[in-house]
N, C-alpha and C positions, 0 to 999 in steps of 0.2 A: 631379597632386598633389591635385587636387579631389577623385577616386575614392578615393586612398590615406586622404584624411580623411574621408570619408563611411563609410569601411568600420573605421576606427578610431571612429568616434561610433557604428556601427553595433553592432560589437564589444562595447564599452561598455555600451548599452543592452540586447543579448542577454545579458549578462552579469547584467546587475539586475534583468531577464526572467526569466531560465532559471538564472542562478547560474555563481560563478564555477568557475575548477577544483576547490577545496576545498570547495566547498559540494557539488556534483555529488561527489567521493571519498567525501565524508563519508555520501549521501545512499547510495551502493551500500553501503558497509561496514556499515552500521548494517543494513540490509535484511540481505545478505549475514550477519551475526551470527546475526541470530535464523532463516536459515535454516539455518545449521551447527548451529544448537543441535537446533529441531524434528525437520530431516531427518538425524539423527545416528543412525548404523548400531546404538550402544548401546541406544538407544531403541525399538527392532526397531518401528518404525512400520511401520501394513501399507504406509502412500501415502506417494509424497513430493510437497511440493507446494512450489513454485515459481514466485513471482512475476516475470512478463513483462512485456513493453508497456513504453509510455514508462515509467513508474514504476520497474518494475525497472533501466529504463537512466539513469535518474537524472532523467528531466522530473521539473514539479514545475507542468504548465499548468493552469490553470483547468480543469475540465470530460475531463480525463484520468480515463479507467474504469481499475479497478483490476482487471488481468486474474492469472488467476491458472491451473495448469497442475496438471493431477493424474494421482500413475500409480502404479498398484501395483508393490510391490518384487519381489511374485512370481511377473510374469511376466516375460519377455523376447520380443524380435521377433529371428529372425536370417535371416540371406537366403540361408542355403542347407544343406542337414543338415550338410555340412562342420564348423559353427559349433556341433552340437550339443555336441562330446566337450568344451566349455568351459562347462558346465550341471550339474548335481547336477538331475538332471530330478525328485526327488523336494521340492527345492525350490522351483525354476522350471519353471513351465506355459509351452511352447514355443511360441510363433505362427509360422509360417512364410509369410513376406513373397513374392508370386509380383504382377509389376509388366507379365506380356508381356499384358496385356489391358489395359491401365490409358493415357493420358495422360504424358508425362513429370511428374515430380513425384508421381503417385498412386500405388496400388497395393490390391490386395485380399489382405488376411489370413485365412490356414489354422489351424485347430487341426488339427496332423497327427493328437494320440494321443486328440484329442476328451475330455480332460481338464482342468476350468479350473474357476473359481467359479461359485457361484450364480447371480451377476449377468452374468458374461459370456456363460455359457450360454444365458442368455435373452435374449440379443442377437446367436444363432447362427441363420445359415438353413441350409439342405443344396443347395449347387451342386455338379451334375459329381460325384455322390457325396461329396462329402468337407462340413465343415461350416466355415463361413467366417463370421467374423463381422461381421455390417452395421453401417455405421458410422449410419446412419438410427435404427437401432434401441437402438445404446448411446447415443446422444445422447440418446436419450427415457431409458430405464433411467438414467441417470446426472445429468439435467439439474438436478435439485432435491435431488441428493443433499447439497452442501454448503451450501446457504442455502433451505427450501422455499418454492415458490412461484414457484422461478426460471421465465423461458418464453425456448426457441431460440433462440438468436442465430448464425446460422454453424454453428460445433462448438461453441458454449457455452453452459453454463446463465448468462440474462443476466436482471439486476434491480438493485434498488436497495437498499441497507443504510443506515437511516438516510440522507443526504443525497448519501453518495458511490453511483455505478454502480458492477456490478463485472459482469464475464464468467470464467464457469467453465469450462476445457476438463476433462474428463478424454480422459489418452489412453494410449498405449504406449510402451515405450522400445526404443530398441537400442543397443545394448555397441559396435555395429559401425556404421562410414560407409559410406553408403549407395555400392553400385557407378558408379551412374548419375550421384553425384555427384565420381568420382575427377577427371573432367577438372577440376575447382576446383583442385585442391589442385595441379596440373603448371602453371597460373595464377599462383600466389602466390610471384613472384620478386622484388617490391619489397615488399607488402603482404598481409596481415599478416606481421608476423615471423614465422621460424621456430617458437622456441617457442610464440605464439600458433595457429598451425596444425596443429603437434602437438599440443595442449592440447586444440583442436575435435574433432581424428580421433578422439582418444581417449575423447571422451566420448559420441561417435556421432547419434544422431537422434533425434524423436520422432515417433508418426503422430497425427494429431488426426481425429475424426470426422468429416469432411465429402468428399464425392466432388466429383468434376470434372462441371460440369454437361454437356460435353460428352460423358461418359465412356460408355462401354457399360453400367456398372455403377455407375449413379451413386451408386446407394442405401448399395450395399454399399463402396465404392471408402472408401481412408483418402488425406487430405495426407500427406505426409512433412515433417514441419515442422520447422527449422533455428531454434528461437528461441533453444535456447543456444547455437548458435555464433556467433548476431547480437546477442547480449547482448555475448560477448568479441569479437565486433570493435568493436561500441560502445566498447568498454571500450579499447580500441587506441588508438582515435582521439585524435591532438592534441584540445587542446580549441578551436581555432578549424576543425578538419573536424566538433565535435561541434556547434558553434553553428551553422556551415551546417545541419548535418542540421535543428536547432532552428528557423535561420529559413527553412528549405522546410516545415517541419510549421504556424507561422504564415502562413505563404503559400499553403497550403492553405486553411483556416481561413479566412481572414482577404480572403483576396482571391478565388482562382478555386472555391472551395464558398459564398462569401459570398450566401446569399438564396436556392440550390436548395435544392429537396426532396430529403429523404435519398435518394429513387428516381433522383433525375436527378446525384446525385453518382459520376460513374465513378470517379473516381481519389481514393485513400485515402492514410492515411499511409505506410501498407508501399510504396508504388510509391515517397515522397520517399527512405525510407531504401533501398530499392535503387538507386535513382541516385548516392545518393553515397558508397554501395558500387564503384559500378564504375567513378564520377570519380577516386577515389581509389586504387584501383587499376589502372587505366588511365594514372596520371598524367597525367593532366588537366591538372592544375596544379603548375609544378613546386614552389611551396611554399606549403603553409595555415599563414598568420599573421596576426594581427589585420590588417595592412596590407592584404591581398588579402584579407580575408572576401568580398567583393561578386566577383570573379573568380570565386570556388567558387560561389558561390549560383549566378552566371551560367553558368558548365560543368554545374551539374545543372539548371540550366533547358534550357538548349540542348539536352543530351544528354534529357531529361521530354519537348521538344518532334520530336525524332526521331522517338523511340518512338510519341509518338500520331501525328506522318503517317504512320510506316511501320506501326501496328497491332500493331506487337510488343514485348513491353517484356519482357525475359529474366530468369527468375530468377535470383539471384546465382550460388547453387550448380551448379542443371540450368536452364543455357542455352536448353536445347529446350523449358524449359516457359513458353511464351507466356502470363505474368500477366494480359495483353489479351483473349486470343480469346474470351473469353465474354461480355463485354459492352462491350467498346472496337471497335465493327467501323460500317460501315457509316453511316448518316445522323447515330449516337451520335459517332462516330470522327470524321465533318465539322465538327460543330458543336463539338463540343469542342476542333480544331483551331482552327477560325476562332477563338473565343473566346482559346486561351492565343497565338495569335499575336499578336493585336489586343495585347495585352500584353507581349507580347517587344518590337512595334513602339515601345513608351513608353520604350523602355529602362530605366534604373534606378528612371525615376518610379515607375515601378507600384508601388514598395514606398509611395508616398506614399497609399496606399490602406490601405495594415494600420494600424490603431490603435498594434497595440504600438511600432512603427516610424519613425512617419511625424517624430514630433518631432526625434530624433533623426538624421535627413537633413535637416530644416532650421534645424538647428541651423550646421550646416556650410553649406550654404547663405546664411543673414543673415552669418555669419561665416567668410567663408574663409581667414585666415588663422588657425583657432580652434588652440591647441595642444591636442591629447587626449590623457591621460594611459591605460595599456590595463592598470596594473599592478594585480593585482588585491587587493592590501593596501591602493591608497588610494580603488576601488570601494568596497570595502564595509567598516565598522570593526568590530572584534573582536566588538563588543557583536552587529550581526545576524548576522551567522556563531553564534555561538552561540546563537541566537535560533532560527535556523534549525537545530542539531545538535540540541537540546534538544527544540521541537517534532517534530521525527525520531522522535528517542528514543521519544518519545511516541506516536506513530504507529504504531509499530512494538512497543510495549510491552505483549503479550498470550501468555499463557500458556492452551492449552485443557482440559489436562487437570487431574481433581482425584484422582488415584490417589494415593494417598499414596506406593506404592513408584514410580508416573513420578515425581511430585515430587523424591525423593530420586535417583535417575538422571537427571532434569537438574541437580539441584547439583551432582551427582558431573563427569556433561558439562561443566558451567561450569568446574569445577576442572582437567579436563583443557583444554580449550580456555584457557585460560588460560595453557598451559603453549606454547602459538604464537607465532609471531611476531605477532602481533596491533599491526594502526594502533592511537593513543588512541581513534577513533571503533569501531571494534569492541570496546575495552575499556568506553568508559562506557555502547553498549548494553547488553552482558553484564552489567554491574553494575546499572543497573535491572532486567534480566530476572529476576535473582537476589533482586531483593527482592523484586520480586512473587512467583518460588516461596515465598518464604517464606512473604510475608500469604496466600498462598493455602493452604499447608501449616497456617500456625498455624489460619486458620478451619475447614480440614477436620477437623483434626487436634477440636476445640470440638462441634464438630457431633456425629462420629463417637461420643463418650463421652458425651457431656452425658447422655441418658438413658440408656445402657445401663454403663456404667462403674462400681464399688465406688470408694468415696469414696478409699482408695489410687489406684486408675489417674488419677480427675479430679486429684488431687493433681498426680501427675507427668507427665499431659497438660499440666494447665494452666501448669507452669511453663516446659515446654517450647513451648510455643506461645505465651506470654506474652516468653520470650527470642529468639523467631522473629519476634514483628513488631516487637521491639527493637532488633534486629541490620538487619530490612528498614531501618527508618529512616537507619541508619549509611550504609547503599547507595545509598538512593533519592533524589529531589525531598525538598524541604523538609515539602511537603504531604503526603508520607506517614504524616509522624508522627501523622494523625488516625487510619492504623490500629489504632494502639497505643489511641485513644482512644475508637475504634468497640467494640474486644475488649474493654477493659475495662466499655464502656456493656451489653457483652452477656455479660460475665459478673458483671453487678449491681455492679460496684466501682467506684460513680458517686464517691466523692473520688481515687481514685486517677484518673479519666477528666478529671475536672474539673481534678486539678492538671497532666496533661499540655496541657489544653487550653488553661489558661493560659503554657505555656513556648511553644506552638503559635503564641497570638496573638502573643509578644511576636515571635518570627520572622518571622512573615507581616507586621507591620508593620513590619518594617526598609527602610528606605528606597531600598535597592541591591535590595531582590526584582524580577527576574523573572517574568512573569504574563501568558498571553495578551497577547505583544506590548506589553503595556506595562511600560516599565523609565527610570526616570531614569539613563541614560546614564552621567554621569560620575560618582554616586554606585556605580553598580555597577563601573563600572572601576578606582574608587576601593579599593573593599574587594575584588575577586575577580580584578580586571586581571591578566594574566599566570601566573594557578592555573590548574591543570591543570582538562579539563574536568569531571572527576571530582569538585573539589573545590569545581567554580563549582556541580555538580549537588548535592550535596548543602547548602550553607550559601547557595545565592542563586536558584535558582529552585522556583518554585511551578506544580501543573497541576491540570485538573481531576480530582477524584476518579473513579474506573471501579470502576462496583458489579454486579459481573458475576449472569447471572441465575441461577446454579446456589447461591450461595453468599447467605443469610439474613443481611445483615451489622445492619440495623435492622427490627426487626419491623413498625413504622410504615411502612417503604416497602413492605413485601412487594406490594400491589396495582399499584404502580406497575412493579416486575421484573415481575407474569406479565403488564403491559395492556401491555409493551417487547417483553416474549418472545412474546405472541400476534401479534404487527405485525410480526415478524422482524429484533428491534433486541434484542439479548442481552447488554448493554452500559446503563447508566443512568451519564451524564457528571453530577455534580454540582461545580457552581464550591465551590474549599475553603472559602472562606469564609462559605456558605449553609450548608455540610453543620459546619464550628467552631459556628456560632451554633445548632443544631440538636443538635448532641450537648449543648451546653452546657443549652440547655432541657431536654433530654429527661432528664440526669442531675440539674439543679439542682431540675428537681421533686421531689424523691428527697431533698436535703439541704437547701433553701434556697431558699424558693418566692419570695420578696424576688426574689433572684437570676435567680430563673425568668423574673421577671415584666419586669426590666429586659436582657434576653436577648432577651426576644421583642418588647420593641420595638425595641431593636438591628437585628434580622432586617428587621421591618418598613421602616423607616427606611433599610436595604438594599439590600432590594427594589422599595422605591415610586420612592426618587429617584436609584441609581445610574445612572449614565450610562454604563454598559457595561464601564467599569472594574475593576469587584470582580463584577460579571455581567455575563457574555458576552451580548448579545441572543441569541444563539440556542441558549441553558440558559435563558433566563428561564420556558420553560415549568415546570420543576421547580421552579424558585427560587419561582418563583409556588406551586406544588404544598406544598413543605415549609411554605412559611409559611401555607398555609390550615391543612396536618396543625397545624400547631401552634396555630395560631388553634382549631379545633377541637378539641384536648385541653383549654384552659383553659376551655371553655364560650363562648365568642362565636362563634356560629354566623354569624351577619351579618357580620362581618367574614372568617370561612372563605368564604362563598359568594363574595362578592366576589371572594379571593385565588383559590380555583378556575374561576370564570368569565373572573377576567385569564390563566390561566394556558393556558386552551380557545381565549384570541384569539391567542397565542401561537405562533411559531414550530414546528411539531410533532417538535424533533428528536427528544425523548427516546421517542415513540409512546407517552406517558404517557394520552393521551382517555381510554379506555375507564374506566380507572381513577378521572379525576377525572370522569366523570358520573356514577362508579356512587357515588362519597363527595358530589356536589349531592342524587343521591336519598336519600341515608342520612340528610342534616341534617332531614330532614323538615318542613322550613321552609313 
């Protein structure tokens, strides 16, 4: 009874850890959204890309790199000429997959007709006559294609964007499942379901850059890497096999990598989630439910602790390929046993070593007849679930292109996707996507004519792009409506800016807003309790503004977008309510210098004594920034210096430096 309640308090707190089932659905579909929208065939994108890793599977832990998967649409990999006559070879550049020199798992790729792109070409060597391409060599070719600056990691271009990590693969695809991997699939007679297994075959493989260091060819050698089809069994999973898998990636972490050096960490996370790949289809356990969490933990421990006496840890798919042998062997192998035995010997205590955890077992402990409630409607209340759907939204909330005809081919995609069976959380991503095609349309759209246009075209540009971030507003956050008030700050129509700005403030101060986590609870359940989430996004929450670097939204920032885009931060967060008191100044100088003047002590009075509230500490950099620009257009330079010196001690998320030393030299003070 004792275990039953520790694994239900355990439960519990994996749950307010990691999230519960609806929060983790909410947390794919919304991902999933915006990649049906990007990677849409209409779109004839050359790449598709694809987010992996815990993220794509729904974590949501601390210090999770944001991994990401790229692969052109125009080539294919197939394993054998057979698989050609299914190819329009004038479309698809063929690779031909040849694996009898290779490691299980690996394999070295042929350009049979030695026809392919510029870039893969120059990541070709000539073996055996024929030209093969090195996986060494597209790694370098490709590393800093999508963020520069990136450096190696594995197969990925790996670095930093603003505060989160990220790793970049590019790799290849195949239409087809891999041979070597058939015996899986004669495996799968309890788990995965059927459909789920045909759903995997059918989507086939991908190869990622990196060779087997054992390999004969290690340079040249590709992984074959299965991460969509570990994405869909993630996705399979009950959610008390998904919170095992959650509390072995803590139990990594947290207890047996606690205080090594990266050099002396053997075991990763992919070794947690192939254990309870095979506890789970092994039937292990005959059932995962909150009551037996601690049972499953303990079957993929046992079975974690097999693998390191015996030296071999199997991959999921191809068995033969010993995850282990290249660095789990020998005096590595000893000591790493002794260590995770010494902890098997503790029994359950060992988890009294994770932070995230420990409370939570002795809870049930001071209290053994505690009753635990596991239901997850009175875990968490409506108000953080959508606290959480929202900041998603948000996360996930970017559009990269400024074409005006892509633009209009994702509205058009929005329109068909719509027409799906689509969750509500794939609906109210897509409906923030769609606003922002538009603010991004209408300011292209401004840009495009402004100087080259006949006073007719500005005419009926401007109406049209004036009715576009009208319409965005309908769709978006509450905070959006400052776009309508940016357009107008930039197409000189400071009372028409000024009177949105005013309907803007009276919104943001309504009581029931939504804001960086802060929300008075029963006034927002009060007025939005039980609306759809669509309808809680548009009339009750608020986020920070995103002033993308390609697009001139206030001519005053401009220094600030290229010292974010020189530090590879393409992206300026500004809190709404720095950037309201800032258009308000910039337009009220313009009609109403009174007005101007009691704006910009508003700002001040904002930024000196908020307590994180209406500024996030970590925008206080800008917030600092905007209100020195502004200190510094009415002539008080002493007061600017100061606000750009606070804004230099500063948090650096925005990578704004460059910018506010070069405006400390300018004041000439």
């Amino acid at each position: 009874m004792a275990v039953q309640n520790i694994s239900e308090s355990v439960y519990v707190g994996m749950c307010l850890k990691i999230g519960t089932p609806q929060q983790v659905a909410s947390r794919r579909d919304i991902v999933d959204s915006k990649e049906m929208l990007i990677n849409n065939e209409m779109l004839n994108n050359p790449i598709t890309v694809m987010l992996s890793g815990s993220l794509g599977e729904g974590f949501r832990l601390s210090g999770s790199d944001m991994d990401y998967m790229h692969w052109p649409n125009n080539h294919r990999v197939i394993w054998d000429f057979s698989q050609v006559h299914f190819y329009n070879t004038q479309e698809h550049t063929l690779i031909l997959c040849d694996s009898s020199e290779s490691p299980p798992g690996f394999t070295l790729l042929w350009l049979p007709l030695e026809e392919t792109s510029h870039m893969v070409m120059s990541a070709c060597v000539r073996m055996n006559g024929m030209l093969c391409i090195s996986s060494s060599m597209y790694r370098e070719v490709t590393c800093s294609l999508v963020f520069p600056g990136s450096s190696p990691h594995g197969p990925c271009g790996s670095g930093s964007y603003g505060s989160l990590e990220y790793d970049t693969a590019h790799c290849f695809i195949s239409d087809f499942w891999p041979p070597s991997a058939s015996s899986w699939i004669d495996r799968c007679h309890s788990w995965p379901p059927p459909h789920v297994v045909n759903d995997i075959i059918r989507n086939g493989c991908h190869f990622v850059a990196i060779g087997h260091k054992l390999g004969n060819h290690t340079g040249n050698e590709w992984r074959i890497s299965f991460s969509q089809a570990e994405y869909k069994l993630v996705c399979s999973m009950n959610h008390t096999q998904f919170l095992t898998y959650g509390l072995l990636k803590l139990f990594l972490k947290e207890i047996i990598n606690e205080g090594l050096r990266d050099e002396d960490k053997l075991l990763c996370s992919y070794h947690m989630k192939t254990t309870v790949f095979w506890a789970i289809q092994q039937n292990a356990l005959p059932r995962w439910c909150p009551q037996n969490l601690m049972d499953g933990f303990w079957v993929c421990f046992k079975l974690l602790l097999k693998w390191v006496y015996e030296g071999v840890c199997p991959n999921f798919f191809i068995p033969e390929n010993n995850m282990f042998l290249s660095n789990i062997y020998g005096e590595a192998q000893k000591t790493l046993f002794t260590r995770l035995y010494r902890l098997y010997e503790n029994g359950l205590a060992l988890l009294l070593h994770s932070p995230s955890i420990r409370s939570y077992i002795i809870n049930v402990l001071c209290n053994p007849r505690l009753v635990i409630c596991t239901d997850e409607h009175t875990l968490i209340s409506e108000v953080e679930v959508d606290e959480n759907i929202f900041d998603e939204v948000y996360a996930n909330d970017s559009i990269y292109t400024l074409d005006l005809h892509e633009c209009e081919k994702n509205l058009h995609m929005v329109e068909q996707l719509l027409g799906l069976p689509l969750t509500q959380y794939h609906i109210v991503m897509l409906q923030k996507l769609t606003a922002t095609i538009l603010q991004r349309t209408a300011f292209t759209l401004h840009s495009m004519y402004t100087n080259t246009g006949s006073n007719k075209q500005l005419y009926i540009v401007d109406k049209v792009a004036c009715r576009f971030v009208k319409l965005a507003a309908k769709f978006g956050f509450v905070s959006d409506m400052l776009y309508i008030a940016m357009y107008y700050y930039k197409s000189f129509r400071y009372r028409d800016a000024l009177s949105v700005i005013d309907t803007i403030k009276v919104k943001l101060a309504q009581p029931y807003l939504m804001y960086d986590s802060h929300v008075d609870r029963e006034r927002y359940t009060e007025a939005v309790g039980s609306q759809s989430l669509s309808t809680k996004m548009r009339q009750a929450v608020a986020q920070n503004i995103k002033i993308v670097d390609e697009i001139f939204y206030i001519n005053a920032l401009i220094p600030e977008q290229q010292s974010s885009k020189q530090n590879n931060v393409f992206i300026l967060f500004i809190p709404p309510h720095v950037l309201l008191y800032m258009l308000e100044f910039l337009c009220s100088r313009h009609v109403d210098t009174m007005r101007a003047q009691r704006t910009l002590d508003d700002l001040q009075v904002l930024v000196h004594h908020d307590q994180g509230q209406l500024v996030p500490v970590h925008l206080r950099d800008i917030s600092w920034e905007i209100l020195g620009i502004c200190q510094q257009i009415t002539g008080n330079l002493q007061a600017a210096l100061y606000s750009y010196q606070q804004s230099l001690r500063q948090d650096p998320h925005n990578r704004i430096q460059t910018a506010t030393r070069q405006r400390i030299q300018d004041l000439h003070l």
